[in-house]
Steps between C-alpha positions, in 0.01 A plus 500: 500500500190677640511255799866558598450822494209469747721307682758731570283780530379282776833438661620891502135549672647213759844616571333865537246400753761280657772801549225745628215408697578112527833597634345766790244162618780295503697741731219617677478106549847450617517739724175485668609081550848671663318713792272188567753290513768749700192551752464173541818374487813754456397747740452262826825332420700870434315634837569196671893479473792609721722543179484835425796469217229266299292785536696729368581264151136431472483885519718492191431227354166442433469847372587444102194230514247704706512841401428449124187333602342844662272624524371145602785440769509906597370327855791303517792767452506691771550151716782468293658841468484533875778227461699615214521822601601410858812319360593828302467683834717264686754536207511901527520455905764245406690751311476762755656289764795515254534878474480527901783281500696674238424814654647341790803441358480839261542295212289743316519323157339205627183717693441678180450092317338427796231789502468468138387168551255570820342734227474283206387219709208773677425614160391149425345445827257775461429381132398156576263621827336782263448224263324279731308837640395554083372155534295569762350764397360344186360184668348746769429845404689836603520502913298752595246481256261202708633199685508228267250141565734248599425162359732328830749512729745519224375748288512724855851382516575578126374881567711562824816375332424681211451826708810410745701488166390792391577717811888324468507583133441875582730542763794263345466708173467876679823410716676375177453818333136418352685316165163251465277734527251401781242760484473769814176398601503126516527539867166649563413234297620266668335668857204495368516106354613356827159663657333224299684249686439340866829582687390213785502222200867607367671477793497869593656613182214737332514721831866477520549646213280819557650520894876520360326768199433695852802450661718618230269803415471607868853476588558750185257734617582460885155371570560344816185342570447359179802375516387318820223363378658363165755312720278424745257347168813316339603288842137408509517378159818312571405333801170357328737372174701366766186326650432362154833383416616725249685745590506718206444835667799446729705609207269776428621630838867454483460673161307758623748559813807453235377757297479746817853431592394369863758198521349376822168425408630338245704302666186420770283379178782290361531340894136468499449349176757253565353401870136497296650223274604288808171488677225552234517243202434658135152422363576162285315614238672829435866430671616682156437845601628431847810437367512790255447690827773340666710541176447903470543553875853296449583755210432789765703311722836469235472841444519645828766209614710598161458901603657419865711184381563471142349162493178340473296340828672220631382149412188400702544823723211695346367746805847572650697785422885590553447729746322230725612520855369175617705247248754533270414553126843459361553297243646171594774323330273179396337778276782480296539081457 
């Protein structure tokens, strides 16, 4: 009797240790075996590829079996929130291509489903970059506070997405009507962060970001010369992305120019993006966010065609616009077989 008891004393002492700190090394296991093997493995292959739809479900997908491993994979989220919460971007700027046309029309029942939509679909958006941004922030440290010691390459990588997420999280959720929550100072946050890393090793990105911080803030204030400089700082940044193959800040600039309202300098970015893809050949090993470049300037694109049009860019005519003098941009009849 004595020695059963002993042995289930025993066992409850087992299944305790087992669900408590047995459980956290096991985890702490699994997920520390995850970021070795994406670094070695996922993250070349993800970087590497022109399929930026596989991107987007390995956003999604590989979410439920990453995230309850932090904070052991907290390195790996922001990699994939950058994804995830691209495709709930694309679905809100999906969504708003709708209302434009409805508004079009003045079917007014339809651009009220269709803004309701762009929201919901924001509102997510800026919830699954501020996650990634959270994630960040506990592998790292607050931004601001010191500049973290990257282990590699990819941990450097890890912290830019991170911060680049956060920045989108802040303005997706204040344009949305602030219904996540993204605190008011992440973006001096984020400023601060992207000090810690080298703008010439990420494609021109880091100093991108604070040159269209400028450009916004000066044209508000009517600060000319600042405003000079910041655009004069962002095409510098572009052209040396361009140099390397990814043309990530490219977009920054037809954002940044969208956001002004100046349609042709838009339209010149969106010409000279698409020239830049004809004569200078993505870097092999990161053709991903070349394309997500390409894929965000084409969303700029739809929307200013579907403003002027009602439809999207023509098939394969990415660069041209309707008002073209020099060749017709109608839409031809084969577009319809």
């Amino acid at each position: 009797m004595f020695r059963s008891r002993s042995l289930l004393g025993l066992s409850v002492l087992c299944v305790a240790f087992l669900t408590s700190g047995c459980s956290n090394m096991v985890r702490n296991m699994a997920g520390s075996g995850m970021v070795s093997f994406g670094n070695n493995y996922i993250t070349p292959w993800f970087m590497a590829s022109e399929d930026t739809d596989v991107m987007c479900a390995m956003g999604e997908g590989m979410a439920a079996m990453t995230f309850p491993l932090e904070p052991a994979t907290d390195v790996m989220v922001p990699m994939l929130t950058l994804a995830s919460g691209m495709c709930a971007d694309e679905r809100s700027k999906e969504e708003e291509l709708r209302y434009i046309r409805a508004m079009r029309k003045n079917d007014t029942e339809t651009a009220q489903d269709a803004r309701t939509m762009q929201k919901r679909w924001a509102e997510v958006a800026a919830r699954r970059q501020y996650f990634g941004y959270q994630a960040t922030v506990r592998h790292f440290g607050e931004p601001g506070d010191k500049c973290p010691d990257f282990d590699d390459r990819n941990d450097e990588m890890s912290y830019l997405f991170g911060l680049l997420g956060g920045l989108q999280a802040f303005q997706t959720d204040l344009a949305n009507g602030g219904t996540v929550g993204v605190p008011m100072d992440t973006m001096p946050k984020v400023f601060k962060g992207l000090e810690c890393v080298k703008s010439d090793e990420f494609w021109g990105m880091p100093e991108a970001v604070m040159a269209a911080a400028t450009i916004m803030k000066s044209n508000i204030g009517g600060d000319k010369e600042n405003l000079a400089a910041g655009v004069a700082t962002l095409k510098k940044a572009s052209a040396f992305g361009e140099s390397q193959g990814v043309r990530m800040v490219q977009l920054m600039e037809a954002t940044v120019y969208t956001s002004l309202g100046d349609e042709e300098k838009t339209k010149a970015v969106i010409r000279e993006h698409v020239a830049s893809k004809k004569k200078i050949p993505p870097n092999p090993e990161l053709k991903l966010l070349d394309e997500m470049a390409t894929r965000g300037i084409k969303l700029i694109s739809d929307k200013m065609w579907t403003q002027a049009t009602g439809q999207r860019t023509p098939f394969n005519a990415l660069g041209t616009f309707w008002d073209d003098k020099s060749e017709s941009t109608g839409l031809d009849i084969d577009d319809l077989l």
